[in-house]
VOBA-1610 file (N, C-alpha, C; in pm, whole numbers, padded with zeros to 5 digits, always signed):
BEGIN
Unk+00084-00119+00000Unk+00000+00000+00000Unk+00088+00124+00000Unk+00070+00225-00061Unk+00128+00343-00093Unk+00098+00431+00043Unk+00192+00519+00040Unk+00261+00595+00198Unk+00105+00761+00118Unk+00072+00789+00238Unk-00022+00840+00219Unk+00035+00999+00233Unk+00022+01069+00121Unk+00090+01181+00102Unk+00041+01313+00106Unk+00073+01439+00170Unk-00019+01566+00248Unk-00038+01622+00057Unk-00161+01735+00073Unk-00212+01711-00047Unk-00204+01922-00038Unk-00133+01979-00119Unk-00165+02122-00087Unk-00206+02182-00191Unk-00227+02102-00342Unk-00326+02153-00402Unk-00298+02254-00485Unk-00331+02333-00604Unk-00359+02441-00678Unk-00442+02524-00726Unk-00428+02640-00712Unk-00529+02721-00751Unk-00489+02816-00855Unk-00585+02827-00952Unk-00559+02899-01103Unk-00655+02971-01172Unk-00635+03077-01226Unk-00735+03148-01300Unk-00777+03105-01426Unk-00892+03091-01395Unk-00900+03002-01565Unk-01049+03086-01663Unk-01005+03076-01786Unk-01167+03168-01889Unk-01255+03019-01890Unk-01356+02993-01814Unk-01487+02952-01840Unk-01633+02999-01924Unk-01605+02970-02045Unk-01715+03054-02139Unk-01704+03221-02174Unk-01792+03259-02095Unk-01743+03390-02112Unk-01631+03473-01952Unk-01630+03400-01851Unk-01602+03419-01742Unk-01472+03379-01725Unk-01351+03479-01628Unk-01271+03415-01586Unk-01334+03337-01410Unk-01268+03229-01386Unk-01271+03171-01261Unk-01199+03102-01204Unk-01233+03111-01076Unk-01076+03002-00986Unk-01120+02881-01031Unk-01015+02817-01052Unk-01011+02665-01062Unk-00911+02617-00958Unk-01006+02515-00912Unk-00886+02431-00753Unk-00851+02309-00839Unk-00761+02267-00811Unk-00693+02109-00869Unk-00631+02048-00751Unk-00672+01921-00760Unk-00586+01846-00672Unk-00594+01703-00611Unk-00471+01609-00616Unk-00526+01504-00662Unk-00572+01407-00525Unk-00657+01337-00549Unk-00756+01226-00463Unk-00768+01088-00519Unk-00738+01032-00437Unk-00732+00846-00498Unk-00657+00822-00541Unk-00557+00876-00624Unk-00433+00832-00737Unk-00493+00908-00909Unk-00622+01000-00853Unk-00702+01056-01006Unk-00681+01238-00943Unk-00657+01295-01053Unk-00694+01446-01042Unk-00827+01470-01026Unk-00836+01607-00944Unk-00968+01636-00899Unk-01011+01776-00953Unk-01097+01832-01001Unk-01083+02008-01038Unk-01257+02035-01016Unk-01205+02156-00948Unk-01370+02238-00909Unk-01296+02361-00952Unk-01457+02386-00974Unk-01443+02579-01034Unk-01530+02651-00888Unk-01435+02745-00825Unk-01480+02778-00713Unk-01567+02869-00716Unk-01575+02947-00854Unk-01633+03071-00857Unk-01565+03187-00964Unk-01669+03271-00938Unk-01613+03341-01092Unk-01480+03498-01005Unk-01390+03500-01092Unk-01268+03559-01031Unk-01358+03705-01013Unk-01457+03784-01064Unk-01531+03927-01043Unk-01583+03884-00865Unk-01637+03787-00873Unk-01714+03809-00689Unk-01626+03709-00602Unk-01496+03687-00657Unk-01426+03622-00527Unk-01254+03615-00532Unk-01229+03697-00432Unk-01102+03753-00405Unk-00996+03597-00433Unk-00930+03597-00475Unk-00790+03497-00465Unk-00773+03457-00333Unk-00821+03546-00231Unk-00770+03476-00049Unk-00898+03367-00013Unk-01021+03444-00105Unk-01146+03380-00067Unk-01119+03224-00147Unk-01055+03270-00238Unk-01085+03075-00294Unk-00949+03005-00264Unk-00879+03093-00238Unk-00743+03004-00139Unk-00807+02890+00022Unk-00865+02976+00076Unk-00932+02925+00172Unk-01065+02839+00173Unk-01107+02882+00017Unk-01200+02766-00008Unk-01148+02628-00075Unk-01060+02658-00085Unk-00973+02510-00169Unk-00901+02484-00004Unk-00890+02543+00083Unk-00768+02434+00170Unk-00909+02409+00263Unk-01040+02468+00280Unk-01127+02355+00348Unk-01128+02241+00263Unk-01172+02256+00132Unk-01182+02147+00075Unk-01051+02003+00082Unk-00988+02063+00122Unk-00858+01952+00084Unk-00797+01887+00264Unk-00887+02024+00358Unk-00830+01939+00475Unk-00894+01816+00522Unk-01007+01766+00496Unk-01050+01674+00550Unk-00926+01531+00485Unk-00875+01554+00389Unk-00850+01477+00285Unk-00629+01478+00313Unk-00613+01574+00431Unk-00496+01550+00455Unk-00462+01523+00553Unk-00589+01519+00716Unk-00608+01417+00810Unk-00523+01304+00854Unk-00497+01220+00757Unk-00416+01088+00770Unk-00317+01126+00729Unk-00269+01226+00667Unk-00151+01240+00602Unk-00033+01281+00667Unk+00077+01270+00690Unk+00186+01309+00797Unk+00174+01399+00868Unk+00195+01565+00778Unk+00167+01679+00860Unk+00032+01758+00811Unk-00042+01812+00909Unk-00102+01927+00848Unk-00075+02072+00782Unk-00154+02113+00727Unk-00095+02182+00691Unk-00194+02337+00742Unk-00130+02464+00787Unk-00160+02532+00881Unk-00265+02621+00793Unk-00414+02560+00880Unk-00518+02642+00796Unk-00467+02800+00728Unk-00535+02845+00668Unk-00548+02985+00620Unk-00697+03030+00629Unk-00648+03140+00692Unk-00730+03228+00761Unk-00769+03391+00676Unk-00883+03440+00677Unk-00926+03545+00624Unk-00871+03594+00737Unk-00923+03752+00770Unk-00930+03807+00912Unk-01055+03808+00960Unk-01136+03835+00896Unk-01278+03815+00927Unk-01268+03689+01039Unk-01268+03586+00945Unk-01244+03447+00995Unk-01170+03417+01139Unk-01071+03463+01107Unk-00966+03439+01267Unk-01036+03525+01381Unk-01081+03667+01322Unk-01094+03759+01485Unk-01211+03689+01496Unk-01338+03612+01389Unk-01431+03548+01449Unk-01483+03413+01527Unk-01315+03291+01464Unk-01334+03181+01508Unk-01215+03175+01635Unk-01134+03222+01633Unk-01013+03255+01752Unk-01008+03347+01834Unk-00982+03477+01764Unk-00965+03564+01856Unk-01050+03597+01976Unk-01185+03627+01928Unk-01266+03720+02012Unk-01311+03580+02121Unk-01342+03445+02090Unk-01364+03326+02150Unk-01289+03325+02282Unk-01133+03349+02260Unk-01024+03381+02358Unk-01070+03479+02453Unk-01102+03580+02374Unk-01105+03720+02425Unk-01235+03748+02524Unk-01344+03610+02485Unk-01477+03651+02576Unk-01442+03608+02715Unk-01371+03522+02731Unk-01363+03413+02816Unk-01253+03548+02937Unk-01156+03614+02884Unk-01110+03704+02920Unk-01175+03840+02964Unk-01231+03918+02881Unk-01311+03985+02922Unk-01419+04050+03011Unk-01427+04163+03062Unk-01555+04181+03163Unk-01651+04227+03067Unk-01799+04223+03070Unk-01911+04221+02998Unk-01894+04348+02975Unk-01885+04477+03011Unk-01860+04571+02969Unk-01774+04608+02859Unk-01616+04539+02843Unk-01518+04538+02771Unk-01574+04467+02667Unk-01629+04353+02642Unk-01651+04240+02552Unk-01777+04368+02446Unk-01834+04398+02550Unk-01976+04476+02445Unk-01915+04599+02350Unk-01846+04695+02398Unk-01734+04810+02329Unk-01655+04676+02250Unk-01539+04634+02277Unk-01451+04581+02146Unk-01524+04559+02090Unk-01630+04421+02142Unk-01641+04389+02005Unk-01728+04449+01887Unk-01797+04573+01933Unk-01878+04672+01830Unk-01785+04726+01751Unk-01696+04780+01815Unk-01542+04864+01786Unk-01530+04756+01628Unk-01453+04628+01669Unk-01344+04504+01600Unk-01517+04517+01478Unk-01598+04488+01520Unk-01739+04397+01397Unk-01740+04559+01322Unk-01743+04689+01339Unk-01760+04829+01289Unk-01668+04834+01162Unk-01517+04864+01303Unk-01467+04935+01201Unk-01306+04807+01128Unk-01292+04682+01206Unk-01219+04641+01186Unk-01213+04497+01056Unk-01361+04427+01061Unk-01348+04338+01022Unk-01457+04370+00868Unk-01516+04530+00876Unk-01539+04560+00731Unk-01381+04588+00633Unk-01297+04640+00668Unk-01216+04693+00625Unk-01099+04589+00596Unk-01068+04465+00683Unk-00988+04407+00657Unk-01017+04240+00616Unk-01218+04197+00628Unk-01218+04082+00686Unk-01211+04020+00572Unk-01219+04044+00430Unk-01176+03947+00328Unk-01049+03926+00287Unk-00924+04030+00331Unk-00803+03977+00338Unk-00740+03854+00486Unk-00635+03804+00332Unk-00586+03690+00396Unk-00469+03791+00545Unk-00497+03692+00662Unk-00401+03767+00771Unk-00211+03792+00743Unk-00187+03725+00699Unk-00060+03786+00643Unk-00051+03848+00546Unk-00109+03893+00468Unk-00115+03956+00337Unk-00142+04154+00413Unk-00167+04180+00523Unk-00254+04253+00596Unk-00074+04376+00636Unk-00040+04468+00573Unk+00052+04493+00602Unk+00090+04602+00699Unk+00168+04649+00759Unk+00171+04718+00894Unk+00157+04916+00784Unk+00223+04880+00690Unk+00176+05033+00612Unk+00040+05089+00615Unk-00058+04956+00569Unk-00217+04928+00551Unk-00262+04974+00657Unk-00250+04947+00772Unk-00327+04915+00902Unk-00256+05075+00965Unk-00141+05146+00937Unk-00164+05287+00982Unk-00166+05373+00892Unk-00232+05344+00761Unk-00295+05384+00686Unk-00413+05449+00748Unk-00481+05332+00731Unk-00653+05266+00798Unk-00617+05366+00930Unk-00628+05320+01029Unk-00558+05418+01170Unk-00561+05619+01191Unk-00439+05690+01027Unk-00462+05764+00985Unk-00588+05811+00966Unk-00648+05752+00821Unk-00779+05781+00807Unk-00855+05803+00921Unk-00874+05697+00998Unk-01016+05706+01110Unk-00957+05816+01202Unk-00835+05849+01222Unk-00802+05970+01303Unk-00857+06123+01312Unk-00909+06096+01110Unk-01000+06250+01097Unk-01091+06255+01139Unk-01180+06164+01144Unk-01307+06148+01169Unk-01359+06072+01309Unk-01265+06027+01413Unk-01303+05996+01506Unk-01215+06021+01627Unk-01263+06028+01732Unk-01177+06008+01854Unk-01043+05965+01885Unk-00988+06076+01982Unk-00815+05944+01952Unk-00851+05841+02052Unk-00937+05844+02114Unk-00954+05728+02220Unk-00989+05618+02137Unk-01085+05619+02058Unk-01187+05494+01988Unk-01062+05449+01856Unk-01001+05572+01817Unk-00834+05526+01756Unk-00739+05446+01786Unk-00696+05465+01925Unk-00617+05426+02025Unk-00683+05260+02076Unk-00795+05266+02098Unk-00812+05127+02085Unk-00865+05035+01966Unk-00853+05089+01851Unk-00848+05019+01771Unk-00729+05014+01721Unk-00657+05022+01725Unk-00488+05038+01710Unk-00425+04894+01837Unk-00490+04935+01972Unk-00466+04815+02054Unk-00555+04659+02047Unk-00687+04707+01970Unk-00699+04528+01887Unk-00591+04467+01811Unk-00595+04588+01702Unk-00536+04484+01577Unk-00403+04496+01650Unk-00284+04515+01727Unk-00172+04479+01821Unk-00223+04327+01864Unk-00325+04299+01937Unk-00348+04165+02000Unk-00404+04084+01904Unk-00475+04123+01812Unk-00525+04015+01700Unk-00368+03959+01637Unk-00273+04062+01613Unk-00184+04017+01516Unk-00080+03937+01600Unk-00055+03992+01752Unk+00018+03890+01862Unk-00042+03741+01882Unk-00156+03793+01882Unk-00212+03612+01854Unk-00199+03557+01755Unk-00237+03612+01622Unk-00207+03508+01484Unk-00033+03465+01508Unk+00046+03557+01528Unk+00202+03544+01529Unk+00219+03397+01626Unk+00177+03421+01733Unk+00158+03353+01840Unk+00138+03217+01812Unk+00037+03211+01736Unk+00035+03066+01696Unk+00063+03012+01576Unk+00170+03084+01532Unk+00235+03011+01425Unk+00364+02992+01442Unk+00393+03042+01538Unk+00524+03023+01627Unk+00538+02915+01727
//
């Protein structure tokens, strides 16, 4: 029986008719596999990156190593971070962040992939909201994305 091998798959832009779209490839059983994830106009390259490695983790399970999900930000401050963060939190704190993080943090960043997310970007973003809002409500949104990004670091370390 053949040594069961981690599977990480490809993703490619491809013209379907009149449409370009992601195409995932990747092989299952000893046969190639290909889905069209969607058309490249309504779905970002991070979005079908992450839709091809759900698809492929069930399927690398048995396989030696895993391989370390990928995460939107949306995704992480919603399935990790804030989860951490309730359990931490006093009900007062939990109700402010997380209006703060769901407002102004996870419209602006939640379809990028978390490393792709660059420290120029984010005091960019920071800048901007400085005209128009509080340095306090600034100041702690400046001290989320610090702990969102200590945690992603955190656990990839």
């Amino acid at each position: 029986m053949r040594r069961k091998r981690f599977i990480k798959g490809s993703l490619r832009a491809r013209k379907h008719g009149r449409y370009k779209v992601w195409l995932a490839q990747w092989w299952e059983g000893g046969s190639r596999r290909t889905k069209v994830l969607g058309r490249q106009s309504e779905l970002s390259k991070s979005e079908a990156e992450v839709m091809l490695s759900q698809i492929i983790q069930p399927l690398n399970v048995e396989a030696g190593s895993l391989q370390a999900p990928i995460f939107t930000f949306g995704s992480y401050v919603e399935n990790k971070f804030l989860p951490v963060c309730r359990r931490i939190w006093k009900d007062s704190t939990r109700t402010t962040s997380e209006a703060d993080i769901t407002r102004y943090l996870i419209p602006t960043f939640g379809k990028r992939r978390v490393e792709t997310i660059t420290r120029e970007r984010m005091q960019s973003f920071l800048e901007e909201l400085s005209s128009r809002l509080s340095s306090s409500v600034v100041g702690h949104l400046r001290w989320h994305l610090n702990a969102i990004f200590r945690m992603a670091q955190s656990a990839t370390a």
